[in-house]
C-alpha positions as CSV (number, residue, x, y, z in Angstrom):
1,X,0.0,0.0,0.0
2,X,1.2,3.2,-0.7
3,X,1.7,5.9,2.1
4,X,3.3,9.1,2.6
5,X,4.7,10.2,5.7
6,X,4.1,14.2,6.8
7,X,2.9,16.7,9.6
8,X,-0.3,16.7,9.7
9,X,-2.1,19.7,7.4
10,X,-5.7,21.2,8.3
11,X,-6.9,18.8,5.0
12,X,-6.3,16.0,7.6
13,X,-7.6,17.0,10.9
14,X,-10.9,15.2,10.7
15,X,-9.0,11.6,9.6
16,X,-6.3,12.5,12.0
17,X,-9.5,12.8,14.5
18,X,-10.6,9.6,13.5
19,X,-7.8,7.9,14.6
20,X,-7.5,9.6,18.1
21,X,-10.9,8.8,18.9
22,X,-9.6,4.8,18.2
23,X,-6.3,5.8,20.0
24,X,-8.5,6.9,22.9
25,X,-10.4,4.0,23.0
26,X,-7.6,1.6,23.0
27,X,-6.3,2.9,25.9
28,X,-9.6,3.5,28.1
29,X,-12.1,0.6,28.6
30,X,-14.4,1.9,28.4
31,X,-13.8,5.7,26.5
32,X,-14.0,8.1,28.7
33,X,-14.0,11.3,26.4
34,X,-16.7,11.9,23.5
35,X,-15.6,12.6,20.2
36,X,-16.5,15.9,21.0
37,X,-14.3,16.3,23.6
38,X,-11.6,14.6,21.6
39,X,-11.7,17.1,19.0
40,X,-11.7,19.8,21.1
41,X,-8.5,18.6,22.6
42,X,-7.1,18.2,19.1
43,X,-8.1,21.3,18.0
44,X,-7.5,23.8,21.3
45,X,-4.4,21.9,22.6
46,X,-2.7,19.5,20.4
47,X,-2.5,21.4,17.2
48,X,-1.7,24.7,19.1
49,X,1.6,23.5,21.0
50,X,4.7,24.9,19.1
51,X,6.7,22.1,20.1
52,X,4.6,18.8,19.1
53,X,5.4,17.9,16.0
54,X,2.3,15.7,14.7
55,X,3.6,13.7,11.5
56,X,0.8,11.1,10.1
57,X,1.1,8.1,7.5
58,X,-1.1,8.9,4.6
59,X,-2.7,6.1,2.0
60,X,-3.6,7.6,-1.3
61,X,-7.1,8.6,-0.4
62,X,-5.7,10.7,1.7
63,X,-6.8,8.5,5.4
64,X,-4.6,8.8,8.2
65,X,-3.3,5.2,8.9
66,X,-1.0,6.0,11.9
67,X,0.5,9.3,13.7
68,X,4.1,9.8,15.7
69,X,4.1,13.0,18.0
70,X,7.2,14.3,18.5
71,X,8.9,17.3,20.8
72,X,12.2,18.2,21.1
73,X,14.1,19.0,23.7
74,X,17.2,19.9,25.7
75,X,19.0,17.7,28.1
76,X,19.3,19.2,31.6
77,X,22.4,16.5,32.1
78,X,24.6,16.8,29.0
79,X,25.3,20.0,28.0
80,X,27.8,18.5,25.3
81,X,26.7,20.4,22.4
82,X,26.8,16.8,21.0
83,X,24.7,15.8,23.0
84,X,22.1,18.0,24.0
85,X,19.5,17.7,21.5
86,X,16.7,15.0,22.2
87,X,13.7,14.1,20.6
88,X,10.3,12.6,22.8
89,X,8.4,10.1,20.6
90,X,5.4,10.8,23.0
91,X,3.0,8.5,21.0
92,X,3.7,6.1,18.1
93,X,0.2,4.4,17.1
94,X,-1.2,2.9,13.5
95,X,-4.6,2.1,12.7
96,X,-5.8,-1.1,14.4
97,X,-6.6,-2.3,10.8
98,X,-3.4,-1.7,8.9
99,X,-1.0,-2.9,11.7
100,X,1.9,-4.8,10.7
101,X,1.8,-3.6,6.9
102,X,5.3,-1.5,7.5
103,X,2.9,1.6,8.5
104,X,4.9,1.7,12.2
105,X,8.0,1.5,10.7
106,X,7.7,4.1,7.9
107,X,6.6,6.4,11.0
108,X,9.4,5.2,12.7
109,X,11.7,6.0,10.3
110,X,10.1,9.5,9.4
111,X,10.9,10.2,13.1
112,X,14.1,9.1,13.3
113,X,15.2,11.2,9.9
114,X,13.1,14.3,11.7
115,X,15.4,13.7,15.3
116,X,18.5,13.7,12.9
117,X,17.6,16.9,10.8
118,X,16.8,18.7,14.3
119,X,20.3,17.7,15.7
120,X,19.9,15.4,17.8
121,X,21.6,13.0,20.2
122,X,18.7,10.4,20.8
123,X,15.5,9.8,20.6
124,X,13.3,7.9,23.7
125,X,9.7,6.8,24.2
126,X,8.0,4.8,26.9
127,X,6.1,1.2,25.6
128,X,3.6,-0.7,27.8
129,X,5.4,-3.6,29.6
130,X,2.6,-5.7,28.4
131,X,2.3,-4.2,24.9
132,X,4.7,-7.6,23.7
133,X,3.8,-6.6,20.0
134,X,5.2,-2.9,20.3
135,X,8.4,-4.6,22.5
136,X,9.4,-6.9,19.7
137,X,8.7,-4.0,17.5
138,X,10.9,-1.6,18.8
139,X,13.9,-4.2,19.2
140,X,13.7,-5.2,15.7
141,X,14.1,-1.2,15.2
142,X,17.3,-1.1,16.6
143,X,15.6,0.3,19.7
144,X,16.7,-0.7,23.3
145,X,15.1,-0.4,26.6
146,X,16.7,1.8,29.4
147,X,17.1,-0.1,31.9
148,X,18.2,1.9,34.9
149,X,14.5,3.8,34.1
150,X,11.3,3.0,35.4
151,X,8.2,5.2,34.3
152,X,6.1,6.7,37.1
153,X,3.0,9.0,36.8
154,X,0.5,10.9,39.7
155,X,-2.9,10.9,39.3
156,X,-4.9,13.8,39.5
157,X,-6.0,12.7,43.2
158,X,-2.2,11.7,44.3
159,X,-0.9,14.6,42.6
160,X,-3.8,17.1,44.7
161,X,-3.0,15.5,47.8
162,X,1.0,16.2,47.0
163,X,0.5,19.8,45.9
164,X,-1.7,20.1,49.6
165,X,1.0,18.3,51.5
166,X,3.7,20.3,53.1
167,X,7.0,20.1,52.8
């Protein structure tokens, strides 16, 4: 099949929307947002941040098949010029129809070529531990996981009762 890999243009929004709403539902059991509320969120916040680069895999009927965001960054630890420059694949997902038809990989590649234009050092992303599929993914990728770093995360209640606590 025949895709292009691009950011994301207004021509694409509602197919890009399309695929957050699945996005959304694969991560919430059941969803939790409306497709209204989803496209708000897409519209107000994640086309609007300067520093998210949305790229999307295009078929020739112009459907989104699968999206990598993207921010880069500076390293607070190396300040090797080198070295500084890092790039935050914050979200890598394909359609749940077209997965394993190269679609993750042409993203992935798109991304890497993006991180290596933009001067950087490395790239890093965070995988479910049970996500097997995405694991064997990203090691046939060249990819490898950190493992001196665990991921951790507050929820809006833990991270209320933290901002309350006192020091």
């Amino acid at each position: 099949m025949p895709i292009s890999i691009k950011p994301v243009s207004p021509d694409l929004h509602e197919s890009l929307l399309a695929l957050l709403i699945e996005l959304h539902a694969f991560y919430n059991h059941p969803p939790t947002a409306s497709p209204e509320e989803i496209r708000a969120h897409l519209r107000e916040n994640l086309l609007q941040q300067p520093n998210l680069c949305l790229a999307v895999a295009v078929d020739e009927s112009h459907q989104v098949l699968g999206f990598a965001a993207l921010v880069l960054m500076h390293s607070l630890v190396d300040a090797r010029p080198a070295h500084r420059k890092q790039c935050l694949l914050k979200e890598l997902y394909v359609r749940s129809d077209c997965r394993g038809a190269g679609v993750g990989k042409r993203l992935m590649h798109w991304s890497a070529d993006y991180a290596v234009r933009a001067g950087c050092a490395r790239m890093d992303w965070n995988v479910r531990a049970t996500n097997l599929r995405g694991i064997s993914f990203y090691n046939s990728l060249g990819g490898q996981p950190v493992e001196e770093r665990l991921s951790y995360r507050l929820s809006r209640q833990a991270l209320e009762q933290l901002a309350k606590a006192e020091a």
